[in-house]
Z-matrix of the N, CA and C atoms (Angstrom, degrees):
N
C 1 1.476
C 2 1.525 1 110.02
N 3 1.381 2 95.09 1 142.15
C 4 2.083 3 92.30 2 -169.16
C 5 1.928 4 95.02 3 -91.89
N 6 1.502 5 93.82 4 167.32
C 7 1.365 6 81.27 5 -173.44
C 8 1.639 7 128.14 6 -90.82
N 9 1.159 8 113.64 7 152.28
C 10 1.950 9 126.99 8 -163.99
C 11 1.459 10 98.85 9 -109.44
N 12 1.774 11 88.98 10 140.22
C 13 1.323 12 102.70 11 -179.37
C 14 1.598 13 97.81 12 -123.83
N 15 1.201 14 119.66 13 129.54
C 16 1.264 15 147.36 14 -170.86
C 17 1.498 16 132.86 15 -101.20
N 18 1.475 17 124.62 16 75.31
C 19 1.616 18 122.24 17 -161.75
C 20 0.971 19 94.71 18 -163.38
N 21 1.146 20 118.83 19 138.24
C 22 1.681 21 145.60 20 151.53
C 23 1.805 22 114.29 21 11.27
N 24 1.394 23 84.96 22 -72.20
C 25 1.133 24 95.01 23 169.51
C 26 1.546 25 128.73 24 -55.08
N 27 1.210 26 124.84 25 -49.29
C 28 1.493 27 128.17 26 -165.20
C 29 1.584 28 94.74 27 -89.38
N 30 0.978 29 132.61 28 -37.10
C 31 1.395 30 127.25 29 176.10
C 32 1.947 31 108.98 30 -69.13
N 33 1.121 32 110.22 31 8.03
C 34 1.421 33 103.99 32 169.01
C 35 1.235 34 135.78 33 -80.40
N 36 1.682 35 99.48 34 -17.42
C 37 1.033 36 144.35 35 153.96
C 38 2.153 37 109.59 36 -42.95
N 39 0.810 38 96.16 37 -44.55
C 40 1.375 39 91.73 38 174.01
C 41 1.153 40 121.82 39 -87.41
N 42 1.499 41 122.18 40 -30.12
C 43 1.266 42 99.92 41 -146.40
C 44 1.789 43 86.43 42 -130.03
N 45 1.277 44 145.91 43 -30.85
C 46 1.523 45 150.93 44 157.15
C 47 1.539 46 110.82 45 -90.09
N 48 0.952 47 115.30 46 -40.32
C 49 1.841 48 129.39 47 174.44
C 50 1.577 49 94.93 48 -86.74
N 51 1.310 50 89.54 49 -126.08
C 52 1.804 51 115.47 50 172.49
C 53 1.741 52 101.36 51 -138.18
N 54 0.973 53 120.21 52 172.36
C 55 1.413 54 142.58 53 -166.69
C 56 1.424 55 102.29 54 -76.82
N 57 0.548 56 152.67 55 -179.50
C 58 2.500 57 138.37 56 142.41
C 59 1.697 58 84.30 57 -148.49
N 60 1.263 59 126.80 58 -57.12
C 61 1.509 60 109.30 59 -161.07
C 62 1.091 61 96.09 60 -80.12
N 63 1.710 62 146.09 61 -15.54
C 64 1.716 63 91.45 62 163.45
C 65 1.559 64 98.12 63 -114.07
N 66 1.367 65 116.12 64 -10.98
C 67 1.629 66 110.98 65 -169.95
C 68 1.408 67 109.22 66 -66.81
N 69 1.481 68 106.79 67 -24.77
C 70 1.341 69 110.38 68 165.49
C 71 1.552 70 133.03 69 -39.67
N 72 1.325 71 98.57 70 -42.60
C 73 1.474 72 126.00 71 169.36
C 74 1.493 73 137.90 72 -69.86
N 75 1.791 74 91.56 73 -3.20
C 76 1.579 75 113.23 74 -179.90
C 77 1.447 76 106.94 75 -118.21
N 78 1.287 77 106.01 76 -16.95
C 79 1.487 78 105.03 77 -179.81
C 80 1.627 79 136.38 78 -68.95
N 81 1.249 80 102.11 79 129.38
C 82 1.662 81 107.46 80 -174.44
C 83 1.635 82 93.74 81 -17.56
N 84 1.520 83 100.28 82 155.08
C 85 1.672 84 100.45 83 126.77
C 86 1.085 85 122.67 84 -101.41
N 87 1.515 86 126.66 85 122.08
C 88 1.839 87 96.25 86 -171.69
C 89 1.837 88 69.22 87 -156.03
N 90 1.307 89 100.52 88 158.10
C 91 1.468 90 122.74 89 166.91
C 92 1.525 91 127.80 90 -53.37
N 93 1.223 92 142.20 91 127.72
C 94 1.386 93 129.55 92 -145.92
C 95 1.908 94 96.13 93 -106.74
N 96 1.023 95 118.63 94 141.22
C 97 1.537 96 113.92 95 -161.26
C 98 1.379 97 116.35 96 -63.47
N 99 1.890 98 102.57 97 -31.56
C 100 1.419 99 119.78 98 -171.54
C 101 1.523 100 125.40 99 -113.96
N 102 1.469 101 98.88 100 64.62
C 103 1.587 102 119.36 101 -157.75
C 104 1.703 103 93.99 102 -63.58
N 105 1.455 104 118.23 103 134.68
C 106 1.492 105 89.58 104 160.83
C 107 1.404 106 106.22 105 -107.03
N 108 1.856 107 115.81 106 -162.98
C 109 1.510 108 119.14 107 -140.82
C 110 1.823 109 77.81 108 -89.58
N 111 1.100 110 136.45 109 -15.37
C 112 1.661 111 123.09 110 -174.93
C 113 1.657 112 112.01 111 -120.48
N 114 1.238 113 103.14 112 92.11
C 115 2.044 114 107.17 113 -179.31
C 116 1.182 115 103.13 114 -50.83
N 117 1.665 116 131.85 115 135.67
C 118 1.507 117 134.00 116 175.57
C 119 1.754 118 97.68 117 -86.06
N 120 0.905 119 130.14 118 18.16
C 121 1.566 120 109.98 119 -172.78
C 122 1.251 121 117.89 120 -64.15
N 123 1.062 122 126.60 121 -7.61
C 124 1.575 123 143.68 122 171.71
C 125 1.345 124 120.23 123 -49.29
N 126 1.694 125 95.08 124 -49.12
C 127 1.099 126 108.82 125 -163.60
C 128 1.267 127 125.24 126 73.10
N 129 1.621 128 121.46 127 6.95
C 130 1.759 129 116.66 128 175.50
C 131 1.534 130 101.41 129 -83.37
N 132 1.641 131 101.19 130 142.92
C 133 1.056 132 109.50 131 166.70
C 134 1.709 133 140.32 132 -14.62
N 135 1.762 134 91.81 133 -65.71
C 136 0.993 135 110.41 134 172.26
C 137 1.494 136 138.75 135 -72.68
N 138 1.218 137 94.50 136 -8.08
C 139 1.175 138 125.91 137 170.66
C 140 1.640 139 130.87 138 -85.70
N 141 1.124 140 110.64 139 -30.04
C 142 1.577 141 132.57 140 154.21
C 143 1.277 142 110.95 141 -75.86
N 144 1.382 143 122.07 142 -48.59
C 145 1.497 144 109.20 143 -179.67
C 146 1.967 145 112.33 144 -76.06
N 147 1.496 146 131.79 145 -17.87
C 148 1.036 147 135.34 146 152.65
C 149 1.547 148 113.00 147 -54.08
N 150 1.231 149 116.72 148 -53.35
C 151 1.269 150 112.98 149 169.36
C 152 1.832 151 132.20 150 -44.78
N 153 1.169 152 90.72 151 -46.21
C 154 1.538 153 126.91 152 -172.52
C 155 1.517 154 93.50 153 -57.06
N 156 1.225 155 104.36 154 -60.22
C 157 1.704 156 112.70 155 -166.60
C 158 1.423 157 120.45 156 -70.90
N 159 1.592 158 107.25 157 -28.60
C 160 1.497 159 131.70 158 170.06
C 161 1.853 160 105.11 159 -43.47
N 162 1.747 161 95.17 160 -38.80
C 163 1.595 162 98.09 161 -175.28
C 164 1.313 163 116.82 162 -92.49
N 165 1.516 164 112.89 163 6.57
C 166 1.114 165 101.01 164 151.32
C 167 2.354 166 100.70 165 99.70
N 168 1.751 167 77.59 166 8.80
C 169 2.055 168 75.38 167 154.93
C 170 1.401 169 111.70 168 -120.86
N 171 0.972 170 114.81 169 166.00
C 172 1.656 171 135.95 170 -160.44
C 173 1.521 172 100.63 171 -116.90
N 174 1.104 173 125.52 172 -60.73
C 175 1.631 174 114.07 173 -166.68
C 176 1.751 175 110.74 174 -94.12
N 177 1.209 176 96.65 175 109.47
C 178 1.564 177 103.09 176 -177.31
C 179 1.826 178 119.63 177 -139.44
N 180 1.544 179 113.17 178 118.60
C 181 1.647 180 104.00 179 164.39
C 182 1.377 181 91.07 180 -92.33
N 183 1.620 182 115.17 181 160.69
C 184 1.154 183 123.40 182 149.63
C 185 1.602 184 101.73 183 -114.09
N 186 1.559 185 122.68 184 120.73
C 187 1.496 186 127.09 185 -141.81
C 188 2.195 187 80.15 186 -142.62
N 189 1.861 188 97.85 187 157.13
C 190 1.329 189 93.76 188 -173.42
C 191 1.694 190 89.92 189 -105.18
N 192 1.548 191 107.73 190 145.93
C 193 1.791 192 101.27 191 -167.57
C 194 1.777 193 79.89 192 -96.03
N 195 1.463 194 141.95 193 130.28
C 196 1.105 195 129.53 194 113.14
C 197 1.316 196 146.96 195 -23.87
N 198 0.901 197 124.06 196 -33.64
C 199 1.508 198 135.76 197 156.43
C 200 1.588 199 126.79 198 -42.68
N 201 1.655 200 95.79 199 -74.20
C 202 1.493 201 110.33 200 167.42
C 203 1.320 202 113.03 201 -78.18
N 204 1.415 203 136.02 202 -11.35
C 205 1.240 204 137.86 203 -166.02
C 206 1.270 205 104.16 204 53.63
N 207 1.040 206 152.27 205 97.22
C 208 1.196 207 147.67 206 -133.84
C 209 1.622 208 129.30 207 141.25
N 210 1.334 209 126.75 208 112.26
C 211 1.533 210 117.46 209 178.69
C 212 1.906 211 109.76 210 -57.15
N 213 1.235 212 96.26 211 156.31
C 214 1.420 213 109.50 212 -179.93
C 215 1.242 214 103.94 213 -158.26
N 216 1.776 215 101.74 214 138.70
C 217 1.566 216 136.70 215 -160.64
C 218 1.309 217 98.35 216 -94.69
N 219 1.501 218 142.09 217 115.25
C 220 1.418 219 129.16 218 174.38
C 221 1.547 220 82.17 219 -129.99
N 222 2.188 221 83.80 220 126.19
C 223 1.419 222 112.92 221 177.60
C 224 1.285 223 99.64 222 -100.34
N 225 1.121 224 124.07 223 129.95
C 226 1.376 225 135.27 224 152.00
C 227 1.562 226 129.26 225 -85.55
N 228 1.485 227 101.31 226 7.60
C 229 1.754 228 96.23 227 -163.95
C 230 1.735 229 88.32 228 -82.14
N 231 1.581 230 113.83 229 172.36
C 232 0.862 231 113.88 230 -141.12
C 233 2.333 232 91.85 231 -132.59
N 234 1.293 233 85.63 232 -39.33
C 235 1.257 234 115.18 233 171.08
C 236 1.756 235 124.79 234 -98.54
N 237 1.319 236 117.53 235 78.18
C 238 1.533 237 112.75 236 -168.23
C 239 1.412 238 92.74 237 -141.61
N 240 1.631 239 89.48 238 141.14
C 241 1.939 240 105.49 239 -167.33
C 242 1.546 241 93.44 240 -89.82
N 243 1.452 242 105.43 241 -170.89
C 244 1.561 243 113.42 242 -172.00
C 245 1.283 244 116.69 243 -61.17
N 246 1.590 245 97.76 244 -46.25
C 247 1.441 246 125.73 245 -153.75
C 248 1.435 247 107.48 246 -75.43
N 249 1.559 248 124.35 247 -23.06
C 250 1.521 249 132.93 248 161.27
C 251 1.717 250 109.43 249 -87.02
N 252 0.936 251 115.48 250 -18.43
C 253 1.614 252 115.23 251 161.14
C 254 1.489 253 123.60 252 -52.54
N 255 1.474 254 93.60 253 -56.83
C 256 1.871 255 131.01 254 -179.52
C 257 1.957 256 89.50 255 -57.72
N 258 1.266 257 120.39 256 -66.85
C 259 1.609 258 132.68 257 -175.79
C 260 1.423 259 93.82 258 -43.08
N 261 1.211 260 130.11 259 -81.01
C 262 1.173 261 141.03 260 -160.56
C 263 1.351 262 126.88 261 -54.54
N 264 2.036 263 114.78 262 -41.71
C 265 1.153 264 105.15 263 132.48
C 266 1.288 265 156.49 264 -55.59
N 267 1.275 266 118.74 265 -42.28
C 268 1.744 267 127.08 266 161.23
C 269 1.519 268 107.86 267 -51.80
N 270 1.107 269 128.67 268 -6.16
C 271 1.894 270 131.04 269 -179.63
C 272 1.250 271 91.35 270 -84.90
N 273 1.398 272 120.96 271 -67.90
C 274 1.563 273 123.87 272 -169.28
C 275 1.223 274 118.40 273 -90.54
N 276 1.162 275 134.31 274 47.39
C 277 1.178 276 136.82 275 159.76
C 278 1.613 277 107.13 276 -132.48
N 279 1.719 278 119.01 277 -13.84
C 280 1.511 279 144.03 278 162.54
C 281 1.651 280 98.25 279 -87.76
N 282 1.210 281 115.51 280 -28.92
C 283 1.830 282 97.00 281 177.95
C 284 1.587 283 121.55 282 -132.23
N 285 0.880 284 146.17 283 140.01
C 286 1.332 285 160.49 284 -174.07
C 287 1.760 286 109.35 285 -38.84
N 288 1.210 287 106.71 286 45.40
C 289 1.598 288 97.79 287 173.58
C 290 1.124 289 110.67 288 -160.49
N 291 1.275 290 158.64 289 158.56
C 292 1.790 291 172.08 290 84.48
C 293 1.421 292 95.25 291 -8.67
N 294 1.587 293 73.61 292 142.72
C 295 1.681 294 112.15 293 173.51
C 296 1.590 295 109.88 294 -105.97
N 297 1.486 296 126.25 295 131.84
C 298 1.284 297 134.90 296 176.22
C 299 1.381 298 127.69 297 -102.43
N 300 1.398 299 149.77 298 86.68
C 301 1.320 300 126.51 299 -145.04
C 302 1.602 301 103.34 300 -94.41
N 303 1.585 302 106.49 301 -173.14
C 304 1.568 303 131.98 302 159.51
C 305 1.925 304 96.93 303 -79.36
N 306 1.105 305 106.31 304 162.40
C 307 1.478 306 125.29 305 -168.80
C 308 0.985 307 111.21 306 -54.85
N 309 1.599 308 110.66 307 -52.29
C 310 1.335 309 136.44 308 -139.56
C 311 1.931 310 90.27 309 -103.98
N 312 1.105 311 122.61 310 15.56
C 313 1.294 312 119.87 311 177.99
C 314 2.090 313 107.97 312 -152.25
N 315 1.311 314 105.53 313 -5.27
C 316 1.205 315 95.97 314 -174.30
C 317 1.816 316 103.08 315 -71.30
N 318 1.438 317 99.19 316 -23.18
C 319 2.325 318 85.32 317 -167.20
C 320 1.415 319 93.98 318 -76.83
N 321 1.428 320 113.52 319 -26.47
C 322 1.889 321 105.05 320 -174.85
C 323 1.667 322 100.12 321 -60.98
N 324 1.169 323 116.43 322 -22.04
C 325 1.459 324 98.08 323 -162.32
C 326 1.421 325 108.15 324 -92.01
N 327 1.577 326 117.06 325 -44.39
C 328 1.138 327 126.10 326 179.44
C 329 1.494 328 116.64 327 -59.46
N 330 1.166 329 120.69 328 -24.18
C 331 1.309 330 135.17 329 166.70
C 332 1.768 331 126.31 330 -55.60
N 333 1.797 332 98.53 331 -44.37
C 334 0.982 333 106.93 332 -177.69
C 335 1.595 334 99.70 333 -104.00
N 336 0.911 335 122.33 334 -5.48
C 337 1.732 336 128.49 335 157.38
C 338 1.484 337 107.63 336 -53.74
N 339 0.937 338 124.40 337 -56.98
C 340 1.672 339 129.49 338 -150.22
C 341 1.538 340 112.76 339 -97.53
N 342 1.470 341 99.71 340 -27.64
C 343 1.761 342 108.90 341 156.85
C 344 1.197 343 105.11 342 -52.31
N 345 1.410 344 106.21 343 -79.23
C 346 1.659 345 119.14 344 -175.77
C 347 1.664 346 117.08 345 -37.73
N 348 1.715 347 92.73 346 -53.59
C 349 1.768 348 80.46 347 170.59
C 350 1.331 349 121.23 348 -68.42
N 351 1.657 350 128.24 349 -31.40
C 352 1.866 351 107.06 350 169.48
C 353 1.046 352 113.27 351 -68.72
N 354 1.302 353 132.36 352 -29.87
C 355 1.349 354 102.98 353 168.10
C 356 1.499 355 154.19 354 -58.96
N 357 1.372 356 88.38 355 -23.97
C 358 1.391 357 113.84 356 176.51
C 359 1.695 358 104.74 357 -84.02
N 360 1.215 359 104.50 358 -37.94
C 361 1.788 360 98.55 359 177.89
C 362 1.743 361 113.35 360 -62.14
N 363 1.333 362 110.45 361 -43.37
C 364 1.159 363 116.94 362 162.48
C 365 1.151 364 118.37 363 -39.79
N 366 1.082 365 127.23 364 -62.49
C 367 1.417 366 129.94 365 -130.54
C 368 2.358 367 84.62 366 -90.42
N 369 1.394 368 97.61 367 -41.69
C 370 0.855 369 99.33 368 -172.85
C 371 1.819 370 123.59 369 -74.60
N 372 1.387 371 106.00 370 -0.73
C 373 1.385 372 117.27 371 176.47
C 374 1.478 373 106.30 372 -111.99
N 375 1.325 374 132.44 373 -3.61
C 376 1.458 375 134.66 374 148.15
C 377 1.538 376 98.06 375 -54.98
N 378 1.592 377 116.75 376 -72.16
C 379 1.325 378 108.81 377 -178.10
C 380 0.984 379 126.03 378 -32.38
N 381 1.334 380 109.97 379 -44.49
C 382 1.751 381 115.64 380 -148.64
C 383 1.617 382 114.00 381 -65.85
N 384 1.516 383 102.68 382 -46.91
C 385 1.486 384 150.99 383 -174.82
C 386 2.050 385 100.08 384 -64.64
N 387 1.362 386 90.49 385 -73.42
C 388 2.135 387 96.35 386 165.57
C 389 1.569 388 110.87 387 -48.79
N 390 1.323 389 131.30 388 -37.92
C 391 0.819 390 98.15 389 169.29
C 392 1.998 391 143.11 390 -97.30
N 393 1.885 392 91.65 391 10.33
C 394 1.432 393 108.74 392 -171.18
C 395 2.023 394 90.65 393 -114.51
N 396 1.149 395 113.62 394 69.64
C 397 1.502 396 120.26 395 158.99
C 398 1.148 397 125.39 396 -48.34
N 399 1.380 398 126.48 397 -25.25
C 400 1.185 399 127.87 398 158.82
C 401 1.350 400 145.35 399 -65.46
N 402 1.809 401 100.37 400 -15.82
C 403 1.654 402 112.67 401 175.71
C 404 1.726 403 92.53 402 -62.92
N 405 1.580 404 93.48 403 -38.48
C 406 2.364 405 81.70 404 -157.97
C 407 1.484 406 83.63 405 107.11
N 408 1.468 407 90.27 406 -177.33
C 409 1.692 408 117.87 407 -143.82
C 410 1.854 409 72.30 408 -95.03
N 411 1.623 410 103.97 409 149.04
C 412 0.897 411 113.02 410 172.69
C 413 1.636 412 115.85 411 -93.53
N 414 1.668 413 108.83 412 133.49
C 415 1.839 414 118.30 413 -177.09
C 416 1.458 415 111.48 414 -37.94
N 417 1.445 416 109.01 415 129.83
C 418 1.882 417 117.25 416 168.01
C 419 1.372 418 81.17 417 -86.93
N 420 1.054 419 95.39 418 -174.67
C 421 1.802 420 127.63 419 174.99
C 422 1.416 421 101.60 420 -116.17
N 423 1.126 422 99.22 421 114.91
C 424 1.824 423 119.18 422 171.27
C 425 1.896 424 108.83 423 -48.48
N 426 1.049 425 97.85 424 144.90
C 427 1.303 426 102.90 425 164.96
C 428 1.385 427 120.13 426 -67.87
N 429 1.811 428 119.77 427 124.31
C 430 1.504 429 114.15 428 -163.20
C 431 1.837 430 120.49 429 65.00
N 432 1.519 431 119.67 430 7.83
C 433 1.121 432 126.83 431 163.00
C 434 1.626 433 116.94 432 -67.34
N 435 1.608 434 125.20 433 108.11
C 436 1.593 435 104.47 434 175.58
C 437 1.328 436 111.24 435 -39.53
N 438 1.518 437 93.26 436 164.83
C 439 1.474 438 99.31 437 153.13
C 440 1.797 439 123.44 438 -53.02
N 441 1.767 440 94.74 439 -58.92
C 442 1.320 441 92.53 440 -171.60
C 443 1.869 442 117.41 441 -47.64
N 444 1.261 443 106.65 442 -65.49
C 445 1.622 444 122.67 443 164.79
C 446 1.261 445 109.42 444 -26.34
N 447 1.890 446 144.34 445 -20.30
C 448 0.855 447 135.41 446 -153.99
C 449 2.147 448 100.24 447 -116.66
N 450 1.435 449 84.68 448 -21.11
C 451 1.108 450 94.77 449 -179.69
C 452 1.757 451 122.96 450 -98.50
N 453 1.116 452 125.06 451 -8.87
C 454 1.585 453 162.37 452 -164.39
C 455 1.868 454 74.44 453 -100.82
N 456 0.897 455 122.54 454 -60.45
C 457 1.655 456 116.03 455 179.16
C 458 1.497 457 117.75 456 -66.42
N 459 1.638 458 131.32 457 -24.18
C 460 0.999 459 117.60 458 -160.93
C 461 1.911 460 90.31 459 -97.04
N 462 1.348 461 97.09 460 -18.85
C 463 1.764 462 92.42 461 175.55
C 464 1.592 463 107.68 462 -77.82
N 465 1.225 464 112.36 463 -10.14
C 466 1.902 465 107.00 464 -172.05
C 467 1.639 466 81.53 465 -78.66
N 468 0.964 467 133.79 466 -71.53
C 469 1.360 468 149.47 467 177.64
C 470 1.370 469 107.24 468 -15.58
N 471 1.155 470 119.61 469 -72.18
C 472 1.461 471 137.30 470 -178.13
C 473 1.587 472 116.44 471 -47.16
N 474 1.562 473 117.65 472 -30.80
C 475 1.302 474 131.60 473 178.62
C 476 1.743 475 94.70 474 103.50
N 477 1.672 476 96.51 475 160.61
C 478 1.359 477 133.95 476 -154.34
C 479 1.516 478 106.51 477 -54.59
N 480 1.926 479 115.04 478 -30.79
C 481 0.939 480 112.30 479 177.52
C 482 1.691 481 127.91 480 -60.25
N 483 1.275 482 107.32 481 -16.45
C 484 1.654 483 118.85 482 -164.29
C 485 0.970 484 105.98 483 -101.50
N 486 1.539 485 134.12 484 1.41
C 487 1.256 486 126.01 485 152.47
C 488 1.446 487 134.46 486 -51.77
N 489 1.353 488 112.78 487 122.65
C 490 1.042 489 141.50 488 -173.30
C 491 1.880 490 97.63 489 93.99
N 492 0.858 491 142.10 490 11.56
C 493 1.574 492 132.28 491 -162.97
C 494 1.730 493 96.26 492 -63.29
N 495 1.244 494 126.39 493 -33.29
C 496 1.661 495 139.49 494 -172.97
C 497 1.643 496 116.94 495 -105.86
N 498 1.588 497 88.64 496 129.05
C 499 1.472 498 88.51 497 174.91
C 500 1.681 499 101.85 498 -144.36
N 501 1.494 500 100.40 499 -170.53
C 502 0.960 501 98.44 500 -160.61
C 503 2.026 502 116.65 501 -122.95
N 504 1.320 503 137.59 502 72.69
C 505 0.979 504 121.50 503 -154.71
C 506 1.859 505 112.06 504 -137.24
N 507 0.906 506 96.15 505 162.89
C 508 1.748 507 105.73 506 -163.55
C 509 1.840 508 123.40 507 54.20
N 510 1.184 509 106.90 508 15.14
C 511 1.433 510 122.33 509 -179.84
C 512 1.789 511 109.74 510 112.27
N 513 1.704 512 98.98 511 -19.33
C 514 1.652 513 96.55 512 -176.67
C 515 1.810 514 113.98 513 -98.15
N 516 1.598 515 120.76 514 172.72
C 517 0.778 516 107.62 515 168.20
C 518 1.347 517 123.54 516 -112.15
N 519 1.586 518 127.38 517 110.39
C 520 1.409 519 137.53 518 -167.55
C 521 1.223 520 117.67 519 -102.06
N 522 1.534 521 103.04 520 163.25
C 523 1.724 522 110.53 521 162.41
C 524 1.439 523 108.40 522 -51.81
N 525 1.669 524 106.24 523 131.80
C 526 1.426 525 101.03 524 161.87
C 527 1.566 526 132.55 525 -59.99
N 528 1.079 527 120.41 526 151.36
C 529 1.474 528 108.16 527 -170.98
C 530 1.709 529 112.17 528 -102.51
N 531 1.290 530 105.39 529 -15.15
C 532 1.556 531 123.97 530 152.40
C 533 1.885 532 119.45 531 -65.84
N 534 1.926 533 104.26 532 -31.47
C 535 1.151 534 96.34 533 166.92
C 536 1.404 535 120.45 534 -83.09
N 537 0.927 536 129.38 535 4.24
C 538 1.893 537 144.18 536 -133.45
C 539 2.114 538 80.93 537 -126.48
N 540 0.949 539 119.90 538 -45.10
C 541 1.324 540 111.74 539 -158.80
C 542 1.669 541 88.70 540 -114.82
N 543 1.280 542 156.41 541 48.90
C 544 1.545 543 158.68 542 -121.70
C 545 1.630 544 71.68 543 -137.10
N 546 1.392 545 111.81 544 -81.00
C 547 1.664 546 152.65 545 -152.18
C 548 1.428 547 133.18 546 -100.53
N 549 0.876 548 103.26 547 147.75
C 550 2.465 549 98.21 548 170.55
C 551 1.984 550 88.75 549 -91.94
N 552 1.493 551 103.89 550 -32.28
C 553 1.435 552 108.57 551 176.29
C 554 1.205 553 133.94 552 -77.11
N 555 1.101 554 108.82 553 0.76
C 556 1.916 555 113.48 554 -168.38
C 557 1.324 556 121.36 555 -44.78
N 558 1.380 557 127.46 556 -34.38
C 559 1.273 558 143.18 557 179.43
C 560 1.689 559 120.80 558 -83.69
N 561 2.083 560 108.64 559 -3.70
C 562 0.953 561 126.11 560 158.60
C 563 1.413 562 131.79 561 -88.12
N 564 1.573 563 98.19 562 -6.83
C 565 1.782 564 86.14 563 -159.40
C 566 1.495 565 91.19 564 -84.56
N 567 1.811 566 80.09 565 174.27
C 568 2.274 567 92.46 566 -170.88
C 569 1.264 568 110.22 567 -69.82
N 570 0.887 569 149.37 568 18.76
C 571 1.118 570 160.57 569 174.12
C 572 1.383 571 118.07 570 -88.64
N 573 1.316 572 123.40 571 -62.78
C 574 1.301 573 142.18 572 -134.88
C 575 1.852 574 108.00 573 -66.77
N 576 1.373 575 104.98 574 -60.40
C 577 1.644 576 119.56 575 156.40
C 578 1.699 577 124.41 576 -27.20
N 579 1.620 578 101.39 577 -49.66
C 580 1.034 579 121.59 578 177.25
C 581 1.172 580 94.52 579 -66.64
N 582 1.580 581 149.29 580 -85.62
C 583 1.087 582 154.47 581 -122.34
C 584 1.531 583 105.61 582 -82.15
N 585 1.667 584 110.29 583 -22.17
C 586 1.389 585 124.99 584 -171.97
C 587 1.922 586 98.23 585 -65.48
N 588 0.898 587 90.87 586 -72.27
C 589 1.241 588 116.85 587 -175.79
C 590 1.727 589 107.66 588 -55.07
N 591 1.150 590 127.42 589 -32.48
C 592 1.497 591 109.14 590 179.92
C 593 1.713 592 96.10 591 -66.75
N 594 1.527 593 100.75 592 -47.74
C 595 1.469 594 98.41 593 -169.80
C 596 1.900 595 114.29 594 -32.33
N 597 1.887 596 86.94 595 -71.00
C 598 1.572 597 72.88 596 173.35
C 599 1.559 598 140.42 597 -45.49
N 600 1.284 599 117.32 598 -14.59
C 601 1.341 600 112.26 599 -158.86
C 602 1.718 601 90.52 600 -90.76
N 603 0.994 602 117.14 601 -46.58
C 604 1.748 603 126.77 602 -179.40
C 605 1.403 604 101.96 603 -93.19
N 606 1.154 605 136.67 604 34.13
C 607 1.435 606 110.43 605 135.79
C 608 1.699 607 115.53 606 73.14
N 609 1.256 608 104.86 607 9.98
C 610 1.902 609 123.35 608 143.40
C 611 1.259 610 133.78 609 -60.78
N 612 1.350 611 114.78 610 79.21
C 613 1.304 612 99.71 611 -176.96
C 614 2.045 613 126.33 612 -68.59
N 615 1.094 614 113.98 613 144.78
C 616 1.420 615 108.61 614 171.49
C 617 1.517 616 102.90 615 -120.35
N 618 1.398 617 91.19 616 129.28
C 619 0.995 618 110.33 617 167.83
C 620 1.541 619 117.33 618 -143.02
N 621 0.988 620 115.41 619 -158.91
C 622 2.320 621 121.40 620 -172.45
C 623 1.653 622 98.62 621 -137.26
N 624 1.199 623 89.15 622 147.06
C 625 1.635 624 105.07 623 -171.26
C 626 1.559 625 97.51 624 -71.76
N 627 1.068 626 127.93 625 -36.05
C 628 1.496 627 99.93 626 175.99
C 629 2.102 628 119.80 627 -60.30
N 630 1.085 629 107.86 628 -36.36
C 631 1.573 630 117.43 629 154.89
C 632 1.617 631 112.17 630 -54.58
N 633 0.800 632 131.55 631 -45.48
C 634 1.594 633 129.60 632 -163.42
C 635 1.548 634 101.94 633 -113.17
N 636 1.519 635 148.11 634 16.95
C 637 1.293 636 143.52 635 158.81
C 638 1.608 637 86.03 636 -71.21
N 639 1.056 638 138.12 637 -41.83
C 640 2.178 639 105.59 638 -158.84
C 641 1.031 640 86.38 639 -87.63
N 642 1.497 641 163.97 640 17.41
C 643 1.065 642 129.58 641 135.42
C 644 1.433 643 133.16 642 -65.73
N 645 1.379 644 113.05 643 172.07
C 646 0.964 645 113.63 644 -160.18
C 647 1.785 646 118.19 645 -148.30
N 648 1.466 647 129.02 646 127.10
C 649 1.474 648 120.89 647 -168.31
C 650 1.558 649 111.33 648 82.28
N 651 1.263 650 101.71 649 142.52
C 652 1.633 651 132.72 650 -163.62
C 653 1.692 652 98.40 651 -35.27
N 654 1.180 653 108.84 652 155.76
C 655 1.364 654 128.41 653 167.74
C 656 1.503 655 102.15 654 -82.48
N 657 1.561 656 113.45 655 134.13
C 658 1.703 657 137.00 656 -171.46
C 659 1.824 658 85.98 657 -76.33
């Protein structure tokens, strides 16, 4: 397992955005349509912002986020079509940094972030699943099954290690935070991949109670 970074922020990505630290981890590998002429995998500065520009935006810091520990791309363009959205994501999700938008363009992106990432989680937990025949057919959710109850099943499923991985708090259902602090390994056990991936395929969201406290009312 490659390594996950875990904060407020990057997990917004999943659950109002799309996920990146773990959806990241579900996502196809597949070739991104709108390669530009300079790959950021480097991760140098200058090298992200060459990239950046390759797609065709103009106003860019490449700034270090403290938070995420992590470089971050803040676009300022104001005017950007889909198809440099689409570019700009497939860069940073191929290189070690976040993208920051203007106001007036951050829900277009996150929008089309989080499509893109279920699909790809999907697509990539069909695989995962086709090629491990031996788990068995992966659990639906019963009709009138809680959430929580539905998910307490996808960890029986997953094996013994993922017990307790789900809980249940502020109306949503989250990573435990007792499971979150279990281990230095938590993100190793045999389980975990597995458990990633059922989620996506059934429609579990994971998320962390600091993400899911402003909600509000019973879990569906």
């Amino acid at each position: 397992m490659g390594r996950l970074r875990i904060s407020i922020a990057s997990c917004a990505l999943a659950v109002g955005a799309l996920p990146l630290a773990l959806a990241a981890q579900l996502q196809a590998q597949e070739p991104p349509p709108h390669r530009a002429a300079h790959p950021a995998q480097s991760g140098e500065p200058a090298e992200i912002d060459a990239a950046l520009r390759a797609c065709g935006l103009d106003h860019l810091s490449i700034v270090y986020d403290p938070e995420l520990q992590m470089l971050a791309a803040i676009v300022r363009d104001v005017q950007v079509s889909d198809a440099q959205l689409r570019c700009a994501y497939d860069l940073s999700v191929e290189g070690d940094y976040h993208l920051q938008w203007t106001e007036q363009i951050r829900v277009r992106y996150w929008s089309m972030a989080s499509r893109i990432g279920q699909e790809r989680a999907i697509a990539k937990a069909r695989a995962y699943f086709a090629a491990r025949p031996d788990l068995g057919p992966v659990p639906q959710r019963a009709s009138g099954q809680s959430q929580i109850d539905f998910a307490r099943q996808l960890e029986r499923y997953c094996g013994p290690d993922m017990h307790g991985f789900f809980t249940q708090e502020y109306g949503s259902v989250t990573i435990s935070s007792d499971w979150l602090s279990s281990s230095d390994q938590m993100f190793d056990a045999p389980g975990f991949e597995c458990l990633l991936n059922a989620s996506a395929l059934t429609g579990v969201p994971i998320g962390f109670v600091g993400n899911e406290a402003a909600s509000e009312g019973p879990a569906q």
